[in-house]
N, C-alpha and C positions, 0 to 999 in steps of 0.2 A: 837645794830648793824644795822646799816642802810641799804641798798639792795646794794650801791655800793661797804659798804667794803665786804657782804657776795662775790659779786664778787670778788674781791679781792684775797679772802680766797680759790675761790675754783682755780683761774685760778694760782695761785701760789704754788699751793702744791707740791711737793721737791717731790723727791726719797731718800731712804738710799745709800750714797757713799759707793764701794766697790773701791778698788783699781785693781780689778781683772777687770773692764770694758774694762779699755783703755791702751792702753802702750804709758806711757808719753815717750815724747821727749825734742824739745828742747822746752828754756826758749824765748816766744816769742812779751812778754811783761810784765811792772811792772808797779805799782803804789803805791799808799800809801796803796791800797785795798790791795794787795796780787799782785798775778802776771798771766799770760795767755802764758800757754803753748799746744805747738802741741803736739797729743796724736791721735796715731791711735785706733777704736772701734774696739772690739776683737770680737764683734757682726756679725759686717757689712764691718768690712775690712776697713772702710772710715775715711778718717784725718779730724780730726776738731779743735779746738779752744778750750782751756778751759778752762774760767776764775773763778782763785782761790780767792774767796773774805772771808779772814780772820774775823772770829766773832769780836774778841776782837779789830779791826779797825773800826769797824762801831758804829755809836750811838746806831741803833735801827734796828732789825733784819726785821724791818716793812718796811725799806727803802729798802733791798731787796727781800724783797717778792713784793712790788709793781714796781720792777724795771721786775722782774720774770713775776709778771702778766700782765705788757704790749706788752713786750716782745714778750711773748709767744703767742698772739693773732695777730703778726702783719704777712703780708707776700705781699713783695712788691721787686723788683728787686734791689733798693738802697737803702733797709735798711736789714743789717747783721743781721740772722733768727738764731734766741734761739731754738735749737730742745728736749732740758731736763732741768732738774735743778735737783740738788740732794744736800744732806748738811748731813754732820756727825758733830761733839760736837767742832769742832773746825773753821769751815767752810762750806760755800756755794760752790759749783760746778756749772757752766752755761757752756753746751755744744751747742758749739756756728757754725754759718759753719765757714770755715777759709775760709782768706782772704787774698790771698800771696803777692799783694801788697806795703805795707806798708801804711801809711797815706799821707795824701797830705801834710801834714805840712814838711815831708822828702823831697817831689818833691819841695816847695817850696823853701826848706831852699838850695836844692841844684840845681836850676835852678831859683833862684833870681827873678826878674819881671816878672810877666807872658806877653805878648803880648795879648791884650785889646780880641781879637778872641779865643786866648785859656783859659782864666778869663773865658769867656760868657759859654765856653763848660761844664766846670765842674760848673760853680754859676746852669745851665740850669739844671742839672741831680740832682744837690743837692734841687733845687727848684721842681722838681717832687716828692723828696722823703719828703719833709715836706709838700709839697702841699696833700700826701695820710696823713700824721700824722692829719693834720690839718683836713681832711675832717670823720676821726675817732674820733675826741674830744681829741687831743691829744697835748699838748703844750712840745714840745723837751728841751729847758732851756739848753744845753749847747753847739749848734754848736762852732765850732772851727775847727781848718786846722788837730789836735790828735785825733777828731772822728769821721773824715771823709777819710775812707780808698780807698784804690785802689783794685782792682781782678788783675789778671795775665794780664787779656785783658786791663786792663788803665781806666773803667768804676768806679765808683763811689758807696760806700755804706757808711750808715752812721750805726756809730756802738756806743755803750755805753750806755746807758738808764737809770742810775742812776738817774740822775735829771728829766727826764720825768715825766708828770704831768695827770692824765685820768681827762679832767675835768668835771663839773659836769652841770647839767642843765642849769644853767645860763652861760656857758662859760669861769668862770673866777676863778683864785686863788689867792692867796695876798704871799705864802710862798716864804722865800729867798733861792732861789737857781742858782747856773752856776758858771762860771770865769769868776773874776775881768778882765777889760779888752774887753768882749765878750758880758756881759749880758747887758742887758735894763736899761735907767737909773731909769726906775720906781721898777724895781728890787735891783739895786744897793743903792738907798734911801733908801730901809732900812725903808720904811713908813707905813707897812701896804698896800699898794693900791693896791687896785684888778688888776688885769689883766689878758690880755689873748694870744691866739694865736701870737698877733702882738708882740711879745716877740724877736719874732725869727727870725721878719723881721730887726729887729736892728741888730742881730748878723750874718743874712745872709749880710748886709751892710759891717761888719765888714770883713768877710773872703773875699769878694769881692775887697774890699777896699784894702787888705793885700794884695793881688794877684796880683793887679797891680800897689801898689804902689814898693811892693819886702818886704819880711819878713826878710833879711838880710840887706835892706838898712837902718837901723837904725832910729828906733823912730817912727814905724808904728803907733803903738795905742797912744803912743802920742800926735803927729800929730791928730789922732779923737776927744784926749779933748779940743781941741782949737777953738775958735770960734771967726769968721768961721775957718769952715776944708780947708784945703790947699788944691787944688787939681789939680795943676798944672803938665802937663804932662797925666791929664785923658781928652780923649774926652768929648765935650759937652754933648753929651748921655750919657755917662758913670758917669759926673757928676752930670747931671739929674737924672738919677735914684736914686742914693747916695742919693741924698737929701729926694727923698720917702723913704728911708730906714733906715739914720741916722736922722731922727726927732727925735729930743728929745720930744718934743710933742706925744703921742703914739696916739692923736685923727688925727692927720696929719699925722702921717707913712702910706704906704701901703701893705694891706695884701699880701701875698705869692702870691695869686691866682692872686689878680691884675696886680701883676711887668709881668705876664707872657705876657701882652699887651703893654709894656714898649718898647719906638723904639728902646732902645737899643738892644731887641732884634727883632722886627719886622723891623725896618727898614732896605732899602735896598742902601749898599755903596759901595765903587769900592772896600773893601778890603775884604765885608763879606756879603751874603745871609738871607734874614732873618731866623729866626729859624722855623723849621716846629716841633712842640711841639708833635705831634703823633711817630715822630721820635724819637725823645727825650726818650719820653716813653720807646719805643719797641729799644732803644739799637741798632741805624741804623747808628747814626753820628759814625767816627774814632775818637777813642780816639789820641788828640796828643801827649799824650806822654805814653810809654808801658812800663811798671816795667822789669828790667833783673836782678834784685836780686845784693846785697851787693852795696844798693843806687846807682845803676845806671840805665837808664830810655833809653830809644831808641825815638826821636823824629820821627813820622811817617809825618808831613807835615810842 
């Protein structure tokens, strides 16, 4: 055993699941894992998250204790903080903070096209929170609009870490992982090819691209396999960037850290300011639009 899986091994270790912890509530999501439900701690009084991932769904119980041991080491404003893990003979437990929210793929689906300024505000928050994964060695593999949620406040956290990847001294991993759709095509070949970080920069392309193309206007991702990509109705900037992002090429993509110099967001136009990135950070911009619970959103500007 090598020193990264001993890390591995120690940053993933579970607790015994009691049911006397927390008092489940409601059912607050599902998947093919199991499901994520609100449960207040009988500890500390405080509601959290907590997702139930069924043994007998997984291949290998390695994929989440590595999802555990990333997890558990991260602590950044937009990415959704794992505070335990526990596992009894039929499952894992991940006590997770909650995030009242929903995902953005909700605001999408019911607020259609985003306007090119409100695109920029959440691509901006979501590219600080990959911008920390990436300065940790840490390659994300499956952005998308389902794991990237909302707070009460309209702010951004990215949540799910299944596919997440710790990589290793050289940078790079060769394993197939993300959604069809979403992922890299050096992922999606299915080749063996190493890669790395610039993974995400494709998929950060993709959720960008969705956002102002509209996820209900029908044929989003398809429209991406076409060559060239259509992009009619996106600003020049906006299609500039794209292009550093959807290269199929992953030597001509540009990394996270670079887009942050991109004029789409620095430059200055009669509809939008540039972006001040220390802002960004510290949670200063107004969220446009503010979650009110049973899919519905309050535009603030």
């Amino acid at each position: 055993m090598n020193s990264n899986d001993n890390l591995v091994k120690i940053r993933s270790n579970t607790k015994e699941w009691s049911e006397t912890y927390f008092d489940m509530r409601d059912r607050i999501g599902s998947g093919t894992f199991g499901v994520v439900m609100k449960a207040k701690s009988k500890s500390d009084g405080k509601v959290y998250a907590i997702k139930i991932i069924r043994k007998e769904e997984i291949m290998t119980t390695e994929q989440i204790k590595n999802e555990i041991a990333i997890q558990r080491n991260l602590d950044n404003e937009f990415i959704v903080q794992l505070y335990d893990a526990f596992e009894d003979r039929q499952a894992f437990y991940l006590q997770l903070e909650m995030v009242e929210g929903g995902e953005l793929f909700d605001l999408m689906d019911t607020v259609g096209k985003f306007p090119e300024n409100v695109a920029r505000f959440y691509a901006a928050e979501i590219i600080c929170g990959l911008d920390y994964l990436h300065d940790n060695g840490i390659a994300y593999r499956d952005l998308k609009p389902n794991n990237i949620l909302l707070t009460s406040s309209g702010h951004i956290k990215i949540a799910d870490f299944g596919a997440a990847k710790e990589l290793g001294q050289d940078g790079r991993t060769s394993s197939f992982r993300g959604t069809p759709g979403f992922m890299a095509p050096e992922i999606s070949a299915m080749g063996n090819q190493p890669y790395g970080t610039i993974v995400d920069s494709w998929s950060l392309g993709v959720v960008i691209y969705t956002m102002i193309y509209g996820w209900n206007n029908g044929g989003a991702l398809h429209r991406l396999s076409e060559t060239p990509i259509n992009y009619d109705g996106f600003s020049h900037a906006a299609e500039a960037l794209l292009w550093h992002l959807l290269n199929r090429d992953p030597n001509y993509r540009s990394l996270i850290e670079d887009i942050k110099q991109h004029a789409w967001f620095t430059a200055t136009t009669p509809e939008r300011s540039p972006i001040e990135w220390s802002k960004v950070v510290n949670q200063k911009y107004e969220p446009p639009y503010i979650p009110k619970g049973n899919g519905k959103y309050r535009r603030t500007s």
